[in-house]
C-alpha positions in Angstrom: 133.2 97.0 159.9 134.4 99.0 156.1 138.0 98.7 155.8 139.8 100.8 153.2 141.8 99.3 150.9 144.2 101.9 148.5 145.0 100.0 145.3 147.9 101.8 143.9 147.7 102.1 140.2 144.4 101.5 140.6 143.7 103.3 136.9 145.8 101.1 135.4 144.8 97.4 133.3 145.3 95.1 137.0 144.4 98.1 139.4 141.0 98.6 137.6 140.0 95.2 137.4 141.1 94.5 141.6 139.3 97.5 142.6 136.3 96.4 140.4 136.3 92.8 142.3 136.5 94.2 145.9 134.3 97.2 145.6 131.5 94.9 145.7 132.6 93.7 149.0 130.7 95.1 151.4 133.0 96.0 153.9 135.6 97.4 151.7 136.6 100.8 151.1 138.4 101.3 148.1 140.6 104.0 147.3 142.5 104.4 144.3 146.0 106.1 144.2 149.0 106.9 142.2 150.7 109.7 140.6 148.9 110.1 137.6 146.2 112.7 138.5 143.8 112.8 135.2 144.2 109.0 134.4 143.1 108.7 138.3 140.2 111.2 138.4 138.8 109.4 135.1 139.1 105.9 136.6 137.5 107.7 140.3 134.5 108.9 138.0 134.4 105.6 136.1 134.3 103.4 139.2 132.8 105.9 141.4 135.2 105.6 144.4 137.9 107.8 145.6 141.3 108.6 143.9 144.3 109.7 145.7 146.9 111.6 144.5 150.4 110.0 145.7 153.8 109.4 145.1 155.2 106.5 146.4 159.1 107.5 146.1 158.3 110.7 148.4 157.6 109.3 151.8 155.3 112.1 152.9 152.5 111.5 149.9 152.8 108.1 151.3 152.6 108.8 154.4 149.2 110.3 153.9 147.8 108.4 151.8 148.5 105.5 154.0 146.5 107.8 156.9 143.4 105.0 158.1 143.9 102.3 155.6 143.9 98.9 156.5 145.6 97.2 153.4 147.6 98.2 150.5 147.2 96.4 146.6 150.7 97.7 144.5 149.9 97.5 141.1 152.6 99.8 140.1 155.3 97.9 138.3 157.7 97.6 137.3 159.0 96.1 140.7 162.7 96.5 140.9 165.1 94.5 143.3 166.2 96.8 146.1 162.4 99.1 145.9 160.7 98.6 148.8 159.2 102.1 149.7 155.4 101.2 150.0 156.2 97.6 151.9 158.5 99.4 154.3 156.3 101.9 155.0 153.3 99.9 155.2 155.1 97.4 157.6 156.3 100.5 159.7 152.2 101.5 160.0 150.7 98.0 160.5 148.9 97.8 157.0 148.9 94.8 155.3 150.6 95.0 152.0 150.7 93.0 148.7 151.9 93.6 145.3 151.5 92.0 141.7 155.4 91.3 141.3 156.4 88.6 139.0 160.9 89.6 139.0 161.6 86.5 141.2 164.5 89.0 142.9 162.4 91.1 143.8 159.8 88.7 145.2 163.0 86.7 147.4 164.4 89.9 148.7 161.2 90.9 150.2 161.5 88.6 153.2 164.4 91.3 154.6 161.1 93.1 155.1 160.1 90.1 157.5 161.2 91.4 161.0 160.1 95.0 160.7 156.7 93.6 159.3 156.3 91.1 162.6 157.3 94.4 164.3 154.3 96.4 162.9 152.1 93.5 162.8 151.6 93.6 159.1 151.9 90.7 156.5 153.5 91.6 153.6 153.3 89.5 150.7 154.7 89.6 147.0 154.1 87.9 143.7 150.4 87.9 143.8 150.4 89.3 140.2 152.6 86.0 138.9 151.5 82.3 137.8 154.1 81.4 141.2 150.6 82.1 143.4 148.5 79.5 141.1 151.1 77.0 140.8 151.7 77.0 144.6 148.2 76.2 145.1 148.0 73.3 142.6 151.3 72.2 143.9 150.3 71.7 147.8 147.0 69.8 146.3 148.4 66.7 144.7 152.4 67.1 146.6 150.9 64.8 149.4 150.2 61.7 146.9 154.0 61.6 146.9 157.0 60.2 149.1 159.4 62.0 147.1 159.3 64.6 143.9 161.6 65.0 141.7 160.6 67.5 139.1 157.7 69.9 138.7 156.7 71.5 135.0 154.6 74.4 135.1 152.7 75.7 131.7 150.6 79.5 132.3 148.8 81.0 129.5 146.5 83.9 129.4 144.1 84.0 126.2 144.5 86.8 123.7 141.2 88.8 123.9 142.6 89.6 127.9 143.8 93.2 128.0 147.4 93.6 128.9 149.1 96.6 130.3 152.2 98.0 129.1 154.5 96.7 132.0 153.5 93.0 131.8 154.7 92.9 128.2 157.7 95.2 129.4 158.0 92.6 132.1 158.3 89.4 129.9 160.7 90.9 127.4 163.0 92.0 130.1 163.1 88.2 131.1 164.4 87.4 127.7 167.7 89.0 128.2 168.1 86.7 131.4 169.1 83.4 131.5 166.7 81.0 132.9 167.1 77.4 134.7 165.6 74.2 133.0 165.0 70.8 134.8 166.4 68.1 132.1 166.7 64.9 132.5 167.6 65.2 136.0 169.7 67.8 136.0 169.4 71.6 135.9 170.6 73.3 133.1 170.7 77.3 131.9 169.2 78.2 128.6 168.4 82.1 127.6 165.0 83.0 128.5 162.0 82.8 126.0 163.6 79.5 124.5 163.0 75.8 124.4 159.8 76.1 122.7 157.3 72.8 124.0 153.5 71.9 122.8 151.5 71.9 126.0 148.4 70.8 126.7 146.3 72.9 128.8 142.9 72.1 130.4 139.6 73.2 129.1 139.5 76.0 125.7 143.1 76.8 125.4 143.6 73.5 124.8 147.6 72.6 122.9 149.9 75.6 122.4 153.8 75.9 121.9 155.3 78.0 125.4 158.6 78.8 125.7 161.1 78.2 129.0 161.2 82.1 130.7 162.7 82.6 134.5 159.9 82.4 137.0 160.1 83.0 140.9 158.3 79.5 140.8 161.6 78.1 139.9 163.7 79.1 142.7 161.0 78.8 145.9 159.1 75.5 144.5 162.3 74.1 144.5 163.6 74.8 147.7 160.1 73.8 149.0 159.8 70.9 147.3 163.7 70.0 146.8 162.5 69.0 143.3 164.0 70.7 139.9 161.3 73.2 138.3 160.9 74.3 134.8 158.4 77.4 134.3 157.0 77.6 130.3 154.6 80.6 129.3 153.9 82.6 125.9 150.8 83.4 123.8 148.0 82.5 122.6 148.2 83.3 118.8 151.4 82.2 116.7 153.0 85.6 115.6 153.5 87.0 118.9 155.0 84.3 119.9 156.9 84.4 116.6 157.8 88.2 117.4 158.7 87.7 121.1 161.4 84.8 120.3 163.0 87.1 117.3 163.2 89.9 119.6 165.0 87.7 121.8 167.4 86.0 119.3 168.3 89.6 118.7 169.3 90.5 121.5 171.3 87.4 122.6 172.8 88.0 118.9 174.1 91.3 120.1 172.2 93.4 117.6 169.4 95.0 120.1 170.9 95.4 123.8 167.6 95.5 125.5 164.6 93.9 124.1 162.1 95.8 126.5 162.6 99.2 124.5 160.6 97.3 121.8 157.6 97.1 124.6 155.2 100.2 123.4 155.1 98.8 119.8 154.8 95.3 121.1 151.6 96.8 122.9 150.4 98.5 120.3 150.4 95.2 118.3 149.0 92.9 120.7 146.4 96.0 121.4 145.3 95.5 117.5 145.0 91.7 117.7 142.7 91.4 120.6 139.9 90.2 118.6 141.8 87.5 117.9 141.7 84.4 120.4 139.8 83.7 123.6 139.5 85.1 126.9 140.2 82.1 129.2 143.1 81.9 131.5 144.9 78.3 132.4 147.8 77.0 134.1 148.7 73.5 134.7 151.2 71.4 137.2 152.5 68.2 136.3 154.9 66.7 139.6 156.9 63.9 139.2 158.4 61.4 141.8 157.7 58.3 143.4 155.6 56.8 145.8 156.0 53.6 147.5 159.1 52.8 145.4 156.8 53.1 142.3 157.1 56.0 139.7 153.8 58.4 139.9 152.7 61.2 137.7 149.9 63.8 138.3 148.6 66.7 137.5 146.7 69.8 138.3 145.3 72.4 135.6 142.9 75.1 136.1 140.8 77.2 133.4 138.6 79.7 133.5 136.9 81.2 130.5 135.2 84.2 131.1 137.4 86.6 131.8 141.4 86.2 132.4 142.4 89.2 133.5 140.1 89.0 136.2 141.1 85.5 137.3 144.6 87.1 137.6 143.8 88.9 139.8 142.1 86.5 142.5 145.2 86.3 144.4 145.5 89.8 145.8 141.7 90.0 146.6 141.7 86.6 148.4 144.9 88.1 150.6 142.5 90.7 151.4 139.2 89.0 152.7 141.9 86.7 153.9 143.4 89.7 156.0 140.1 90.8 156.6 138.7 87.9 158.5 141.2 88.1 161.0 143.7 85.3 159.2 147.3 85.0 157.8 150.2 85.8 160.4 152.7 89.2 160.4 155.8 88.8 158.1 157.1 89.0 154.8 156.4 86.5 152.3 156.0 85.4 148.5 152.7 84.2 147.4 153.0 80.8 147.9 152.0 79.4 150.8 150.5 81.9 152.4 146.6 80.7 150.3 145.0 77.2 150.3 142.7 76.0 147.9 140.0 76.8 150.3 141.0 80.6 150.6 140.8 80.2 146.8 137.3 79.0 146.3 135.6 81.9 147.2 137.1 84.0 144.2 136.9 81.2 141.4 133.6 80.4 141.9 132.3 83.7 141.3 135.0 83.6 137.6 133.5 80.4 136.8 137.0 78.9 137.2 137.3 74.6 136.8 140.0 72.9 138.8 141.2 69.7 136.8 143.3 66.7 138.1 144.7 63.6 136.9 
């Protein structure tokens, strides 16, 4: 049986690539929608499906475009705290809804959502678009070894030659003007975002490279899940925009730039002319610490896939789909972690050529 599936933004760097993966499922429909009519009908022609024009602020062009669909991917950022049109609406019709939010407020406060989704008989789920759906997987893999854990480190980078849209580098210099929690010799401390620089090693081509402690939603629910202190590290590939993405942020906790994500289109532009530069692979590993048996224990849990990050990125929205699809995953509101297992996961890295690594 076809299902449609609308991919909001669905002209954009994410939307493109999710439509791309699930248009070769045979039983989805896709339809791409969003406000921006020419950028839609080129994508429409490019991908050769159906564009939509809607805007998700007026409930009425939601409304229809909603009309016969059977799940919703939000690629429109950015995703502020307090926003949630299309999942309210969604859960109101009974269509399942997920979104590529990474603004760990914004991901928390979308369980007020949870009644009215049961309600509907929808599943509403946010954060598919951040490291937080990863790192839960990994997590729930090797958490069992342990009695207790104590602290979890979590290390996510995406290789250069990956495109990025303008709102995820909007996105990560709007965390540098927030503080962000460290675990620290076993204690939490606050440190501004983009900070605390530490050589990581990461599985497979990426291999060692300095990331820098941001805020995560990883933080806040592994921790309550786990009752372990989390620290979340990310940055990039190649040296001088990590260089520009840390002076950008001494600035502004200097006082001399007030918001560092006005800097975004040139930051874009830059990181658009250095794509050559670098790899394509994506990895992220998990390191839990804690005890078992009275003893210490240490292990970790990396993946890496080289072929194509961006797409790899994306595997968590199209799982939640098939997953939705085949009849799974209860009504509610949820962030994405939790709500996939390794095994729902297996489907969409084997077909990235993604490697799963533990130790």
């Amino acid at each position: 049986m076809m299902r449609k599936v609308l991919i909001l933004g669905g002209y954009g760097t994410c939307g493109q690539r999710i439509t791309e993966i699930l248009m070769q499922d045979p039983q989805v429909e896709c339809i791409i929608g969003g406000r921006d009519t020419s950028r839609g009908q080129v994508a429409s022609a490019r991908l050769g499906v159906p564009f939509v024009a809607v805007d998700i602020q007026r409930q009425a062009s939601l409304n229809t475009a909603l009309d016969g669909v059977f799940a919703v991917v939000n690629t429109c950022g950015p995703f502020r705290p307090h926003d949630y049109a299309v999942a309210e609406r969604c859960a109101r019709r009974g269509v399942h809804y997920v979104d590529m939010a990474d603004e760990t407020s914004y991901i928390l406060g979308m369980q007020g959502l949870a009644a009215r989704a049961v309600e509907g008989g929808a599943s509403l789920v946010s954060g598919a678009g951040s490291a937080l759906a990863f790192s839960s997987v990994l997590a729930a893999v090797i958490a069992p070894q342990f009695d207790t854990i104590t602290d979890i480190e979590i290390a996510a980078l995406s290789g250069n030659r990956n495109p990025r849209g303008l709102a995820s580098v909007r996105a990560l210099l709007a965390v540098q003007g927030r503080p962000a929690r460290i675990y620290e010799h076993g204690a939490w401390r606050e440190v501004p975002g983009y900070t605390k620089g530490r050589t990581v090693d990461l599985p497979g081509p990426l291999g060692r490279h300095r990331l820098y402690v941001t805020d995560a939603p990883e933080v806040e629910i592994l921790s309550r899940r786990y009752g372990a202190g989390v620290t979340y590290r990310t940055g990039f590939e190649l040296a001088v925009l990590n260089r520009a993405h840390a002076w950008l942020g001494s600035l502004n906790r200097l006082g001399v730039i007030a918001d560092p994500a006005r800097f975004a289109k040139g930051l874009h532009i830059m990181q658009k002319g250095l794509r050559r530069f670098g790899k394509t692979a994506f990895g992220l590993r998990v390191v839990l610490r804690g005890e078992r048996g009275g003893q210490p224990l240490v292990r970790s849990a990396g993946l890496v896939g080289g072929d194509d990050g961006l797409s790899i990125l994306c595997t968590p929205a199209t799982a939640l789909v098939r997953k939705w699809m085949a009849g799974a995953g209860e009504p509610g509101a949820f962030a994405c972690s939790g709500v996939l297992t390794l095994s729902d996961m297996t489907h969409e890295w084997g077909m990235r050529q993604v490697m799963l690594h533990l130790s």
